[in-house]
Structure formats: structure tokens, C-alpha cells
C-alpha positions as CSV (number, residue, x, y, z in Angstrom):
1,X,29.9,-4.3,-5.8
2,X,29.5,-3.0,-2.3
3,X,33.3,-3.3,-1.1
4,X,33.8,-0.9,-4.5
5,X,31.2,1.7,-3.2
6,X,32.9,4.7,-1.2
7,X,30.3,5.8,0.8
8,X,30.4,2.3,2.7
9,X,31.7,2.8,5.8
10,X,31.2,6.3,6.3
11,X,29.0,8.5,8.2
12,X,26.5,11.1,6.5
13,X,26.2,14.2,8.7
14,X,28.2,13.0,11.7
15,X,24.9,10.6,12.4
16,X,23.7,8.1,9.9
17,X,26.8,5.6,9.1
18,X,26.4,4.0,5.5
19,X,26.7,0.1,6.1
20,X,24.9,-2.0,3.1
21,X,23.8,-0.8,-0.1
22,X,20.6,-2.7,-1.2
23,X,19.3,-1.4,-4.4
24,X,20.2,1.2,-7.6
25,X,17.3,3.1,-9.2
26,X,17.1,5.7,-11.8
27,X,18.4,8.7,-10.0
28,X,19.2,7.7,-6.4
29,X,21.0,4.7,-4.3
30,X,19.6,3.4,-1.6
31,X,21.4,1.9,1.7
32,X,21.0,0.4,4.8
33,X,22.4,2.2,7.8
34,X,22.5,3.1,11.2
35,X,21.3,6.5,13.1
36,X,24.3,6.3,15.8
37,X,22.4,9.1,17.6
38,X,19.2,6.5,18.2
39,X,20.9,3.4,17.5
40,X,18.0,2.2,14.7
41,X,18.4,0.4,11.5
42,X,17.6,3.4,8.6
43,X,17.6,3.3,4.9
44,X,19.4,5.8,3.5
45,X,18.2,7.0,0.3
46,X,21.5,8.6,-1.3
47,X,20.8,11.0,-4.8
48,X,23.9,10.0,-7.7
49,X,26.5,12.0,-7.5
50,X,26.3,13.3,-11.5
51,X,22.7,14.9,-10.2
52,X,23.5,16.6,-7.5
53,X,24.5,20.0,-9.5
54,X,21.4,20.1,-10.7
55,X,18.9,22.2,-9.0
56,X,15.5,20.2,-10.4
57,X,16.7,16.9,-8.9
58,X,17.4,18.3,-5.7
59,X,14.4,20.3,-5.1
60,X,12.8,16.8,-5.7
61,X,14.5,15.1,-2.9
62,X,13.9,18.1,-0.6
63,X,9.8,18.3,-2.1
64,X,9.8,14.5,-1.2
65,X,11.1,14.7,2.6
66,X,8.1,17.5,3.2
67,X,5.3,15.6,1.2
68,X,6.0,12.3,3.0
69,X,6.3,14.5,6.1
70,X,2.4,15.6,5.7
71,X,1.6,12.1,6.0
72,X,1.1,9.7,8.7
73,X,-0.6,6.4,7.5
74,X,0.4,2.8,8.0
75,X,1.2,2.1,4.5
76,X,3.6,4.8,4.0
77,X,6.9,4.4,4.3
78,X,8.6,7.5,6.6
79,X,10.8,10.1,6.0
80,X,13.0,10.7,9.2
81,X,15.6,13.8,7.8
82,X,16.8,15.1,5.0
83,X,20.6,16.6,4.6
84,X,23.3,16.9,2.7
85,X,27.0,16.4,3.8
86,X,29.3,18.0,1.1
87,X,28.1,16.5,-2.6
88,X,26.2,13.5,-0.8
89,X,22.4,14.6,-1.2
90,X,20.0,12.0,1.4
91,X,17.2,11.3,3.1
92,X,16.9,8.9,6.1
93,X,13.8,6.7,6.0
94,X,12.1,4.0,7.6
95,X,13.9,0.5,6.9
96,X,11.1,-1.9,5.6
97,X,12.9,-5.6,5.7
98,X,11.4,-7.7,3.3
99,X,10.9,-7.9,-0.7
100,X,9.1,-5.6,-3.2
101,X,6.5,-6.4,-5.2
102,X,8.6,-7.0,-8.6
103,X,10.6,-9.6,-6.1
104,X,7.3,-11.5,-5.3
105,X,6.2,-11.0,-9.4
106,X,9.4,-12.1,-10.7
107,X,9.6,-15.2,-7.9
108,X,5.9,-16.0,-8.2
109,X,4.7,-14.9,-11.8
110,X,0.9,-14.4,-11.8
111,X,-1.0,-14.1,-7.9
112,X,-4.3,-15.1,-7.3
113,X,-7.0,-12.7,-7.1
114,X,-6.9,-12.8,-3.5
115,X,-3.4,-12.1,-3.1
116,X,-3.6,-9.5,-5.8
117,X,-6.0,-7.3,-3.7
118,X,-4.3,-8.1,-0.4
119,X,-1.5,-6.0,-1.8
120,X,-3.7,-3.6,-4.0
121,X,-5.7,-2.7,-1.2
122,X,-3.3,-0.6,1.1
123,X,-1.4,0.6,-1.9
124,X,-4.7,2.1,-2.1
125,X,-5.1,3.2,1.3
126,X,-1.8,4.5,0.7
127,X,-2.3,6.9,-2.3
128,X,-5.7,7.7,-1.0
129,X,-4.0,9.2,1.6
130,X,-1.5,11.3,-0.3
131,X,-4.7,11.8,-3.0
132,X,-6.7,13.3,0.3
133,X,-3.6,15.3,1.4
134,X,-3.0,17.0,-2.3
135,X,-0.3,14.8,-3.2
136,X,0.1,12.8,-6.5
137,X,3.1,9.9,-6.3
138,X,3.5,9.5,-10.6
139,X,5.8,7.2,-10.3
140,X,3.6,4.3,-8.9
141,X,5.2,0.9,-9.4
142,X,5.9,-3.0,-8.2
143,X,9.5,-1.5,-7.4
144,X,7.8,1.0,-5.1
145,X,5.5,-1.5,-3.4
146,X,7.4,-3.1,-0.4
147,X,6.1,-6.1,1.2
148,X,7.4,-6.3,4.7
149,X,8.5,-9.9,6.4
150,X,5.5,-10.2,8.6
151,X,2.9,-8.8,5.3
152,X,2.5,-5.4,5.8
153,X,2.3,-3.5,2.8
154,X,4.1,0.1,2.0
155,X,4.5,2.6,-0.5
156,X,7.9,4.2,-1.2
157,X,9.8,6.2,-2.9
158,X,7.5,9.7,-3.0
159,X,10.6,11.3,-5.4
160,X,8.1,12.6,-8.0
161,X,5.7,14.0,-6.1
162,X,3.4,17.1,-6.9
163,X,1.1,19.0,-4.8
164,X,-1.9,19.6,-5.9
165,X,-3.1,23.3,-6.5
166,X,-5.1,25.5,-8.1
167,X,-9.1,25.0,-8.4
168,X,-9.5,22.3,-10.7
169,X,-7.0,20.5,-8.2
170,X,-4.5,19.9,-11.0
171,X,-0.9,20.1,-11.5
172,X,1.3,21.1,-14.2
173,X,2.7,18.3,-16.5
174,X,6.3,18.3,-16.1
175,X,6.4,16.4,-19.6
176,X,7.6,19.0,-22.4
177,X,7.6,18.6,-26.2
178,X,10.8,16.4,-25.9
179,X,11.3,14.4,-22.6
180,X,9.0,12.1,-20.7
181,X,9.7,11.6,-16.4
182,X,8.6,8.5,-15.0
183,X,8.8,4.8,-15.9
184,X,7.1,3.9,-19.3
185,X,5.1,0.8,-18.2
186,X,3.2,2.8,-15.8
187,X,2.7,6.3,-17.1
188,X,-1.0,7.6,-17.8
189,X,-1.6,8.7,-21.3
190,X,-1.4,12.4,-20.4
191,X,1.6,12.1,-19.0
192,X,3.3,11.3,-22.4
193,X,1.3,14.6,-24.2
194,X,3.4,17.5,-24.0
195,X,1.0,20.4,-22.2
196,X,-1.7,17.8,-20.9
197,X,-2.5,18.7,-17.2
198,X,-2.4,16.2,-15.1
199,X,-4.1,15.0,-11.7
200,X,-4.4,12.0,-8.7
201,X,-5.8,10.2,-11.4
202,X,-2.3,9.2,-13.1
203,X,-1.6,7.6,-9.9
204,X,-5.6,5.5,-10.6
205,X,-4.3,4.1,-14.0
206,X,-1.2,3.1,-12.2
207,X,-2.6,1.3,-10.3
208,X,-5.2,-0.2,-12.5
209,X,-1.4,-1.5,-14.5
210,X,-0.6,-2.9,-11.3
211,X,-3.4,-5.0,-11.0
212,X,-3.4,-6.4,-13.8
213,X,0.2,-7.4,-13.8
214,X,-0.4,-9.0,-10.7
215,X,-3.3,-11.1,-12.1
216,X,-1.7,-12.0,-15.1
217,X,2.1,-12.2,-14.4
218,X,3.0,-9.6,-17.4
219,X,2.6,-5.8,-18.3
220,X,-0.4,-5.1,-20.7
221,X,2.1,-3.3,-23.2
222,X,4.8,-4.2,-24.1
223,X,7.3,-3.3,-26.8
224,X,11.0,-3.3,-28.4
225,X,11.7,0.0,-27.1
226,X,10.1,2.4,-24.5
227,X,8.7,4.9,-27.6
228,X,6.5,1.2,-28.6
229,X,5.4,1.6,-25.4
230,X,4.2,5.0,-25.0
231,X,2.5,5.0,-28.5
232,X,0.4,1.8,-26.8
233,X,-0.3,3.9,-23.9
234,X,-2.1,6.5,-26.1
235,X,-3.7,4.2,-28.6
236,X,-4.3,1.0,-27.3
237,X,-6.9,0.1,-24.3
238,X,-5.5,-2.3,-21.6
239,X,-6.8,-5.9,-22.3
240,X,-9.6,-7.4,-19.9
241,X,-7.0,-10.0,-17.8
242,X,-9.1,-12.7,-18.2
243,X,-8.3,-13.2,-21.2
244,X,-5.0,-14.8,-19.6
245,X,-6.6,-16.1,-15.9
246,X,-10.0,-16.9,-16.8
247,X,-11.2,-17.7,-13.4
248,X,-11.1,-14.1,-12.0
249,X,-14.5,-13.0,-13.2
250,X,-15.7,-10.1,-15.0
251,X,-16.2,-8.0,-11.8
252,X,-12.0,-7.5,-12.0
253,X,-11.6,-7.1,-15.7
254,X,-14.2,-3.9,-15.6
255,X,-12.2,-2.3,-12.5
256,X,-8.9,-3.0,-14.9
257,X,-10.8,-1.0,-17.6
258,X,-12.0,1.8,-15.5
259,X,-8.7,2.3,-13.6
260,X,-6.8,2.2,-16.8
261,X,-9.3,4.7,-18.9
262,X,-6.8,6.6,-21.6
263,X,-9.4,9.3,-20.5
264,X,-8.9,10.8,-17.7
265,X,-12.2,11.8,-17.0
266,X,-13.5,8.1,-17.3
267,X,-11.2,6.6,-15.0
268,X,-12.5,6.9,-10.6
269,X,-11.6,10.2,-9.3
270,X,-8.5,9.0,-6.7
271,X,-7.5,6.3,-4.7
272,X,-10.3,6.3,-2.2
273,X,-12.3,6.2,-4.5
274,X,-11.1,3.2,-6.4
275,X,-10.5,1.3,-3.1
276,X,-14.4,1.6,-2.2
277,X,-14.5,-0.1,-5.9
278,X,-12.2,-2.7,-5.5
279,X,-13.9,-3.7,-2.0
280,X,-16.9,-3.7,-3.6
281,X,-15.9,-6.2,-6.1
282,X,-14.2,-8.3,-3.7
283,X,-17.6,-8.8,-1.8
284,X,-19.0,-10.0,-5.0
285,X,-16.3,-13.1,-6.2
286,X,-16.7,-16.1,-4.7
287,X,-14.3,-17.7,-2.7
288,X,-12.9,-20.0,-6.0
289,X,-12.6,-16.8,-8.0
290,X,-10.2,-15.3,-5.2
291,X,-8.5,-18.3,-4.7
292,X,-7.8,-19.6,-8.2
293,X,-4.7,-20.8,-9.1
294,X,-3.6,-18.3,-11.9
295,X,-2.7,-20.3,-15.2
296,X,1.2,-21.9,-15.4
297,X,1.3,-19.6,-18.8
298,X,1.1,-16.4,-17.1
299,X,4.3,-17.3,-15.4
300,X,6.3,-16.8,-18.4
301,X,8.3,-14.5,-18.8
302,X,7.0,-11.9,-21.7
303,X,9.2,-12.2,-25.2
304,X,9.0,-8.6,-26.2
305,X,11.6,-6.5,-23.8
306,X,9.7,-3.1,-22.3
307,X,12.5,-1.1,-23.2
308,X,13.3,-0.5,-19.7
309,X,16.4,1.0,-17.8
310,X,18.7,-1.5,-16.1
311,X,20.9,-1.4,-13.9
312,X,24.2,-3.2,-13.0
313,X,22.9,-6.0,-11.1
314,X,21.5,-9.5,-11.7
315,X,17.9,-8.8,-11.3
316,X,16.4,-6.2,-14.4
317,X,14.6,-3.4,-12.7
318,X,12.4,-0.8,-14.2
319,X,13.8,2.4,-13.2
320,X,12.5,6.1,-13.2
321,X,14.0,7.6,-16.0
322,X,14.1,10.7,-18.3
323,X,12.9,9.6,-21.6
324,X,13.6,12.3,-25.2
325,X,10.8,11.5,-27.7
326,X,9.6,14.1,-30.6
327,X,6.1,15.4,-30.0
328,X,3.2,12.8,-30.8
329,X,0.4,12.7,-32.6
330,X,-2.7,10.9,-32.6
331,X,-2.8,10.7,-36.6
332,X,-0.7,10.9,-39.3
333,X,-0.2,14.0,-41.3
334,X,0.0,13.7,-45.1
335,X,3.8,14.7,-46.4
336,X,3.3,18.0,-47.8
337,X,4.7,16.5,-51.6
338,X,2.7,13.1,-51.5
339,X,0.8,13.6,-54.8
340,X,-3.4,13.3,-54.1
341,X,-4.8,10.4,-55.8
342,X,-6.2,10.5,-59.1
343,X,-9.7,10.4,-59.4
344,X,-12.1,9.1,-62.5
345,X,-14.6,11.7,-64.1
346,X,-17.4,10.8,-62.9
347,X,-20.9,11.5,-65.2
348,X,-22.9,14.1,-63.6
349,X,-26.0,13.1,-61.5
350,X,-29.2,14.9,-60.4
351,X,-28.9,17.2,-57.5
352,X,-32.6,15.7,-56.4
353,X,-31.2,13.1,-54.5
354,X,-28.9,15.3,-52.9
355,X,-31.6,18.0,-51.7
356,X,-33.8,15.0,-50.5
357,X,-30.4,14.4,-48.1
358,X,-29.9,17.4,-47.0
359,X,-33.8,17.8,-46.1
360,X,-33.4,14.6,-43.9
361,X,-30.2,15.4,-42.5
362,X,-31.7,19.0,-41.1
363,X,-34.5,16.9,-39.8
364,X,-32.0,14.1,-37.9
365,X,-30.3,17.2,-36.6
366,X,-33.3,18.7,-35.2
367,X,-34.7,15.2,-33.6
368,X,-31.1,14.8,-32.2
369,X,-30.9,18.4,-31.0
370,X,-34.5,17.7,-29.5
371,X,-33.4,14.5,-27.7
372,X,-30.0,16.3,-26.1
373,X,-32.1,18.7,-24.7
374,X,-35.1,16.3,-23.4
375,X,-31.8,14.3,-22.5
376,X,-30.3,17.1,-20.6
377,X,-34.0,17.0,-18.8
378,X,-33.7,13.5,-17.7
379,X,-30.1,12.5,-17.2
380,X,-27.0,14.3,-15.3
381,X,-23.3,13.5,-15.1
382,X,-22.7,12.9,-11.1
383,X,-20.4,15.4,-10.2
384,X,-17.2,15.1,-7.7
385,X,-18.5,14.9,-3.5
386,X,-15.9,13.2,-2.8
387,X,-13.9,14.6,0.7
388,X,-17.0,16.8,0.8
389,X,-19.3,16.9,4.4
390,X,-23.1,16.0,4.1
391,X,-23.8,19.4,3.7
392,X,-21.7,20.2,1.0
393,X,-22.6,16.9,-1.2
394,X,-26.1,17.8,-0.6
395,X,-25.4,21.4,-2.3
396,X,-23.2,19.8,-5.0
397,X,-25.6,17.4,-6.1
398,X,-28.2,19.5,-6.2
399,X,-26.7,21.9,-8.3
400,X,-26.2,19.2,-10.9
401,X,-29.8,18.3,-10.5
402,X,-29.5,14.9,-8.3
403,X,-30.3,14.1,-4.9
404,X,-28.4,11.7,-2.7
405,X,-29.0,8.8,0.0
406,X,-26.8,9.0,2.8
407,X,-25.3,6.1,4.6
408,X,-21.9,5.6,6.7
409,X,-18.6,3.2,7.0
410,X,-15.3,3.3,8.8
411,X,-12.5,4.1,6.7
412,X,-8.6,4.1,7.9
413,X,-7.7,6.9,5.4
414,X,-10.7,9.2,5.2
415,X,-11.2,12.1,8.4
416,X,-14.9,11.1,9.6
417,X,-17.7,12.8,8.6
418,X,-15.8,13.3,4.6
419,X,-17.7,11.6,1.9
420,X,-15.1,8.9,0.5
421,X,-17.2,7.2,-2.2
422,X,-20.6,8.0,-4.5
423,X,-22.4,5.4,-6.4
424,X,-22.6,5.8,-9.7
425,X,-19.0,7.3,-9.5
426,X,-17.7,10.8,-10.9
427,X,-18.9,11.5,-14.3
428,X,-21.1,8.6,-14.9
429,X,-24.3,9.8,-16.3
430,X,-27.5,8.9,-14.0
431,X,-31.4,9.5,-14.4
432,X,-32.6,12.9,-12.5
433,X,-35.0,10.8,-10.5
434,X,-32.5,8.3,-9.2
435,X,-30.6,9.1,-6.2
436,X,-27.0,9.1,-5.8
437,X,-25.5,6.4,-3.0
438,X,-23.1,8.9,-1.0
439,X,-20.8,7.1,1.7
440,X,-19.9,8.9,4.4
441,X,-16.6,8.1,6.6
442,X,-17.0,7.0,10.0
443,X,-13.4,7.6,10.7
444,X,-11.2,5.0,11.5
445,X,-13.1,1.9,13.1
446,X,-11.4,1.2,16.7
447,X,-12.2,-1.8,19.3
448,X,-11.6,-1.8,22.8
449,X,-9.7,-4.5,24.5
450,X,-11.6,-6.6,26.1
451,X,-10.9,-7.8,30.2
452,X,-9.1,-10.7,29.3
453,X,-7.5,-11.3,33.4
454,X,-8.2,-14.8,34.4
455,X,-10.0,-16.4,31.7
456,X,-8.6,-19.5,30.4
457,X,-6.6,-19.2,27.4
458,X,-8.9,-20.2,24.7
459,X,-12.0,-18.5,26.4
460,X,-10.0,-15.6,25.8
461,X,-8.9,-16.1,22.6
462,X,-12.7,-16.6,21.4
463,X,-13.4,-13.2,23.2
464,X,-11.0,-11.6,21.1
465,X,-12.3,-13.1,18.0
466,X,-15.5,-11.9,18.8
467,X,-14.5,-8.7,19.3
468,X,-13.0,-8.2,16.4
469,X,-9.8,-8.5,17.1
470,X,-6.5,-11.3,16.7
471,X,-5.2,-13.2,19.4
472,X,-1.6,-12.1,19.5
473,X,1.9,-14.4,20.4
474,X,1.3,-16.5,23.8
475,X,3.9,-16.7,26.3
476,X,4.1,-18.9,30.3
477,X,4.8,-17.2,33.1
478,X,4.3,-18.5,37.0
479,X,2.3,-17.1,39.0
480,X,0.5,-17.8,42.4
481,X,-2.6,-15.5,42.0
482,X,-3.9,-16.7,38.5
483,X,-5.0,-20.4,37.7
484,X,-2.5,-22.6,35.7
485,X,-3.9,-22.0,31.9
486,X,-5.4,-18.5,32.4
487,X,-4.7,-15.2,31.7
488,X,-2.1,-13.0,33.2
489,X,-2.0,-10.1,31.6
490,X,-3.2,-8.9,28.1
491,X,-0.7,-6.3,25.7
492,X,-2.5,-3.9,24.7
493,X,-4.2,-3.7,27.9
494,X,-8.1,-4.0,28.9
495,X,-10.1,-0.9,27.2
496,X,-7.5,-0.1,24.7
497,X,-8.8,1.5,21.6
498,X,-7.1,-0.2,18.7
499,X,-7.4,-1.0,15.4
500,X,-9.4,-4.0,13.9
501,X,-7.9,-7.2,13.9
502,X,-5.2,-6.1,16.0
503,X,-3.2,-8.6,17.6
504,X,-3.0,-9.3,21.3
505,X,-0.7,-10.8,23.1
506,X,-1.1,-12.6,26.0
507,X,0.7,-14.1,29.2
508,X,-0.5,-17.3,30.6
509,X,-0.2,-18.6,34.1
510,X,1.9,-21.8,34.5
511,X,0.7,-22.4,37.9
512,X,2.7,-21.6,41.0
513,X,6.4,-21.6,41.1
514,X,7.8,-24.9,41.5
515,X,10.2,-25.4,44.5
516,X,14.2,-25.6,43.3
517,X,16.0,-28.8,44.5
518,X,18.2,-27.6,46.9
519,X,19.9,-31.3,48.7
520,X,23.3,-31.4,48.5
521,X,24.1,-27.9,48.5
522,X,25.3,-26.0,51.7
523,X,23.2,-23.9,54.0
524,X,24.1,-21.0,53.1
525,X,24.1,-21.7,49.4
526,X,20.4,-23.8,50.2
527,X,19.1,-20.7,51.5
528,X,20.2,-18.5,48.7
529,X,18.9,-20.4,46.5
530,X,15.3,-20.4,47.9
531,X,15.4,-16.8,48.7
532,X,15.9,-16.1,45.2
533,X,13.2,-18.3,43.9
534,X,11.2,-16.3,46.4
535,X,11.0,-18.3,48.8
536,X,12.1,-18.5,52.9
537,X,14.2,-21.0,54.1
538,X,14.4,-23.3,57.4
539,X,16.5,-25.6,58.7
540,X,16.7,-28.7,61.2
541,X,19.3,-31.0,62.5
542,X,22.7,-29.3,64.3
543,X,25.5,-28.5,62.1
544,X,27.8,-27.3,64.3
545,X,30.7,-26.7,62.1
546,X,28.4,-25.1,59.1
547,X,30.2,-27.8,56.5
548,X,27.3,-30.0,56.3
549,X,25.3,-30.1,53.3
550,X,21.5,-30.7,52.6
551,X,20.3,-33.9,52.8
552,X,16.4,-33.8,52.7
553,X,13.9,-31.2,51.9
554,X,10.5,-30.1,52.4
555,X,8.3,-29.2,50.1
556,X,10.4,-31.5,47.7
557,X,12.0,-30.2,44.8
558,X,9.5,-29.3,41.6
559,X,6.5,-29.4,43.6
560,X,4.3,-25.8,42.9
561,X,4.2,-23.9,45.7
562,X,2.8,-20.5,46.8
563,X,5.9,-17.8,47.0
564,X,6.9,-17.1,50.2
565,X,6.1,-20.3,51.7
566,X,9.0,-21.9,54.3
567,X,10.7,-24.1,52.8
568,X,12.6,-26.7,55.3
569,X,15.9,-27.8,54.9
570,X,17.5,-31.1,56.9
571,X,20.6,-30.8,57.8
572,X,22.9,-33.7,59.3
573,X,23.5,-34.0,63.1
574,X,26.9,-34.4,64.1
């Protein structure tokens, strides 16, 4: 396939040469190349030709270099440049070697719940992010999760990006009354209803699918064609997934429900949001929950096709695609010519029974009238603090009636001193007299370094541990100054702010350099020899004709010595 594709070969721009193309999506090509002006491994992300004419798609690709651009987080994969060179419409991004997530689900099935929020969690961190920056990704997906070879986890492909705007911080639907953008298994409800604003919270149910195809091994709906899909998105309540892997506990199946709300309103307000959630319920499961081996039966592959988009490869792929549909509706109109049903004569009956009714319906209505308002009294729907300072929650929640308690944590993706999580959540109803738990950011939580010069190796690597941080790869070096088994040197160095669990590596003394074994060689080559190992050399014994060659020396060869010693080298007398 690749020896067939034209663009192999060539260089985009005068800069970025095409070498490898390594996967086909919906609307774009991507490719492994090479910047020749910085000499890095890129991946070229190339838009198909038979889009380039028109001007939606390519304001996508340009929107998607600028919205990745606002962003600098771990989890997100970069967007170096963006450019065209004649047709060929690109952007050069970071080159994540590894798998994504629909490799490890299609090699694996089912993960364990551990494994499941290993990944979940800075896909998260990830969206929360964009969420926080006034980006929504809509197209979240296991083809956009990469998995890089050493764990890391990144989100890609920001192609159908909005910006938030406006005060209700949502965005216009780009879903009309006949097409549908975006990949079925994932899309929100009001994503598929022609008008229906949408918000960060599309990007919440997403992810909510994702989980539980990760704990279960299959998409929660399924169907012969992608319309069956849809109409399950908008009538049909994700199941709880243990009622395929049993052991994960209930704590799971409600974030499942939450996350995948067909009302907006009931689902948590972004990605931050959700992630303070999800960690929450992590601290709750026992280790056996998170480490139970999900059932063989959710390794199967699902009988009923998704009605996805596939491309021409061996491995089926879900792709981004532009879907025509007529306009739904949640119930089914009557035919204007279907006859009504006939109806008996019925004998005529007293109206006493009827005005008894009506007397007690006027009273329920009044006692229910009475209640909403006592209700309205008592209870309060938590409004949204989240990215908010102290000051400003404070005022929010008072407005709606509530006061707050206050506390603090670090968070990677939240500036400090931003609220990043209320509990109850957004628009969960709450007594007046019970206070509202408000977390506040700390900021990103950063360690120094310990002084790690000199101490023996595992000494160190308990100080490390202690700290909060990851002993890092160990390599031997000689030296003369530092004990055989110590430390050399530490990278990062001593008093480095880093990250938790950041790994340090560390060089370790192997004692002092060991002398080279010089006998047999000449005096001249002898002394070269030693110079270069660092040492000085000296010789005994008369050579008068300088052929002689080394017959003794001392120290003896291998033996550690401080650099700079003399070495002494015996020659033969004659």
C-alpha cells in the first residue's frame, strides 16, 4: 500500500520529507516523517486530496493547529506547523511511537479496572485542559487515545474542535436537519438533534463510552447500521458494566451512568470535573476490584456490526465521518389517514363522581404547589464554581442560597487558586443548611530533588522514594573522589523542582580506575597508554636502542588506583 502512495518520498514545504504512512482516518492520512531542518521524527497529518477544495474542512485543519497551539499539557499531543504545499493540506505533529487504545482493546478485549483508569485518567487530564482553555475535542475516541511505548498516555487528533463562546459557554451544533459529524459510537445525544446546542459535556459522555468499553471489552450500543445506533443514543440509557465484569463494583457503574447522562445537564460539568470523580472512586475499590481479571466473555468480539466506516486495511477502524439521516423524533406521529379507533357507546354515568375528582385534584395541586415552594425553601440545585477563585464561589453559592467549606489539592491541569471540583456536583439538588465541599487547586504539586552525592545507591533510592519521587535508570562510572557503590551525580540535579514520581537517574561510582596492562607493549606505546587512562608513566632499566618492550609493571594491571598516580614501567637492560 505504501510503495502505491505518491506522497512517499517527497518533501512537504521544502522541510518535512514524507517517509511511512501509518494510519487512514475519515478525512485525513497520517505519516511518519522527518523535519530535515531539525532532524526529528514528525508525524505528518496529511488532509485527502478530494477535501481539500472545500473550505469547511480546511478551516478545520487550520482551527486545529491554533486550538492545540493554546495548549501545553503532557497528555496532549503537539502541533508543530501547519502548511500547505500546492493541494497537499498538513500539519506536523508530535510522533507518539506506540499503539492506540483500539490496538490494546482489540489485542486485549476487556482491561481491568485498574488499567481502565490508568488510561482514563490523563485522557481526563487531557480534556480538562482543553475544557479549562474553551475547547471541546467531539470527536473523543480509543482511535484518538495513543499509548506511548514507555505508558504515557495522549490525546490526538483535535480536528473537530470548537471554541467555546458566548455566556452560557456553549457552541453551536454543527449537526443540521440532515447530516451528523463525528463517529456514531461516541456521539452525545445532542449531538444527533438537529439545533441542540452543545457544550464540554459531549466530550463527558465520551468519555463515560470509553470507560465502559474498556471495562467490558464492547460498545454499549450497538447496531446493523449507524442510524440503529444513533436512535440508541437518544432512547436507550448506557447499561451499568457490571452487568458483564461483575467484580468492578457499583462505585464504576454510577460514574458510567453519570458520564453517559442522555441529559446534558445530568452528566459532571467537564473533564476536571469528572476526573475529581473518577479519583474519588478509585480511592474507594479495593485492591481485588481494580485488579480483577475482567471475564473471558467480554473478550468476544460483539455480533451486531456498529455500522462503522472502514478503511482499506486489515484492522476495522471507526472513522470520523459525515453521516445523512432525516430529522428524528422522540415519538411517533400518527399517519394523517390512519382511521381512529372505534369506540363502544358507553351508558352515561353521574357526573358526582367526576366533581368529587376534580375537588381532590385541585386539592393535590394545591399541597403540591405548597410543597415546591416549602421545597424551594429547603433545597437548592448547586450551581457551576467550577474554575471560579474563593471569592467568586463564595458569591455564586450564595446567590443560589448555599454556603461552602473550603479545602485544597494539587492538580496538574487546574491554574492554582481555581476551584476544580464541588461536592455535590453541578445541578444536584442539596439541603440549604448543608454546605457545599469546594476544592480548590493548589497548582501543580512539585518536589525538590533531594542531595543524593555520595550516598550509597540504595540509601538513595529510599530517599527518593520518600520524597516522592522514582529512582530513575542506573549507570557505573569510575571515579576517585566517590566510594565504590555511591552516588555520583543525580539527573535532574539536587533542588530541582519536578513533578511527582518523577524519575531520577543516577551515576554510581565503580571505585577508582583500574590500572591498564601495559607489559609487552613498547615505551612509547606503554606510556600512551597510561597517559590516556590518566595516568603518568615511569620507567627503569636502560634501553638503549628504544626497541625493548615492557616486561614488568607497577601498580600491576587491574588494580584501582587514584588517577594521576606514577605508574612504573620495567624495561630490559641490554
Amino acid at each position: 500500500m505504501t510503495l502505491d502512495d505518491p506522497l512517499i518520498g517527497t518533501l512537504l514545504d521544502g522541510r518535512y520529507r514524507v517517509d511511512q504512512r501509518i494510519a487512514t482516518g475519515g478525512m485525513s492520512t497520517v505519516y511518519r516523517g522527518t523535519d530535515t531542518r531539525l532532524d526529528r521524527v514528525v508525524a505528518l497529518k496529511v488532509m485527502h486530496p478530494s477535501l481539500v477544495d472545500d473550505p469547511d474542512f480546511t478551516a478545520r485543519f487550520i482551527r486545529e493547529a491554533k486550538a492545540v497551539a493554546r495548549l501545553t499539557h503532557a497528555n496532549v499531543v503537539n502541533v508543530f506547523d501547519q502548511g500547505a504545499d500546492g493541494r497537499t493540506v498538513f500539519l506536523a505533529m508530535e510522533y507518539v511511537p506506540g499503539c492506540t487504545l483500539r490496538d490494546l482493546l482489540r489485542e486485549r478485549g476487556a482491561l481491568s479496572a485498574r488499567a481502565a483508569l490508568d488510561i482514563l485518567e490523563p485522557v481526563l487530564a487531557a480534556l480538562g485542559a482543553a475544557h479549562r482553555a474553551g475547547l471541546v475535542h467531539r470527536d473523543v475516541k480509543p482511535e484518538n487515545v495513543l499509548i506511548t511505548e514507555d505508558g504515557l498516555v495522549k490525546v490526538a487528533d483535535f480536528g473537530l474542535v470548537r471554541v467555546l463562546s458566548g455566556g452560557d459557554g456553549a457552541v453551536t451544533n454543527t449537526t443540521s436537519a440532515t447530516t451528523v459529524l463525528g463517529t456514531v459510537s461516541y456521539l452525545a445525544p445532542e449531538q444527533v438533534q438537529p439545533g441542540m446546542p452543545t457544550d464540554q459535556r459531549v466530550d463527558v459522555y465520551a468519555a463515560g463510552i470509553l470507560l465502559y468499553e474498556m471495562l467490558t471489552g464492547t460498545k454499549p450500543h450497538v447496531g446493523d447500521n449507524p442510524m440503529q445506533v444513533i436512535y440508541r443514543h437518544l432512547h436507550e440509557d448506557v447499561p451499568p458494566p457490571s452487568l458483564v465484569a461483575p467484580d468492578i463494583g457499583p462505585g464504576l457503574d454510577a460514574i458510567v451512568a453519570a458520564a453517559t447522562a442522555r441529559d446534558p445537564q445530568g452528566r459532571p460539568y467537564d473533564a476536571v470535573e469528572l476526573l475529581a470523580t473518577l479519583q474519588r472512586a478509585r480511592r474507594s475499590l479495593t485492591p481485588q476490584q481494580l485488579d480483577a481479571e475482567p471475564p473471558t466473555s467480554s473478550r468476544t468480539t460483539p455480533q451486531h456490526p456498529t455500522g462503522e466506516v472502514t478503511a482499506p486495511v486489515a484492522r476495522q477502524v471507526e472513522h470520523t465521518s459525515v453521516l445523512e439521516f432525516p430529522t428524528l423524533s422522540l415519538t411517533r406521529p400518527r399517519p394523517y389517514d390512519e382511521p381512529l379507533p372505534d369506540r363502544a357507546a358507553r351508558p352515561r354515568r353521574s357526573r358526582r363522581p367526576l366533581i368529587w375528582t376534580a375537588v381532590v385534584a385541585v386539592l393535590l395541586a394545591l399541597v403540591g404547589g405548597a410543597s415546591y415552594v416549602l421545597s424551594g425553601a429547603v433545597y437548592a440545585t448547586v450551581p457551576s464554581v467550577l474554575g471560579q477563585t474563593q471569592a467568586q464561589a463564595v458569591q455564586t453559592l450564595d446567590r443560589a442560597g448555599l454556603q461552602g467549606t473550603f479545602g485544597q489539592q494539587f492538580s496538574e491541569s487546574v491554574p492554582a487558586g481555581q476551584v476544580m471540583a464541588s461536592d455535590p456536583g453541578v445541578g444536584q439538588r442539596v439541603r440549604k443548611s448543608d454546605p457545599v465541599k469546594v476544592t480548590l487547586s493548589k497548582g501543580p504539586q512539585r518536589i525538590a530533588v533531594p542531595e543524593l552525592t555520595g550516598k550509597p545507591l540504595e540509601e538513595a533510592r529510599k530517599a527518593l522514594t520518600d520524597a516522592g519521587l522514582a529512582p530513575g535508570a542506573t549507570t557505573e562510572a569510575y571515579s576517585d573522589s566517590v566510594p565504590q557503590g555511591a552516588v555520583i551525580s543525580a539527573t535532574p540535579g539536587a533542588g530541582r523542582q519536578v513533578a511527582v514520581n518523577t524519575p531520577v537517574a543516577m551515576v554510581v561510582s565503580k571505585g577508582m580506575t583500574p590500572v591498564p596492562n601495559v607489559v609487552g607493549l613498547t615505551k612509547d606505546a606503554a606510556a600512551k597508554a597510561l597517559t590516556d587512562a590518566g595516568f603518568q608513566a615511569q620507567t627503569s632499566g636502560l634501553d638503549f636502542f628504544g626497541t625493548g618492550k615492557v616486561v614488568s609493571q607497577n601498580p600491576p594491571a587491574g588494580q584501582p588506583t587514584r588517577q594521576g598516580s606514577v605508574v612504573t614501567l620495567k624495561l630490559p637492560a641490554f
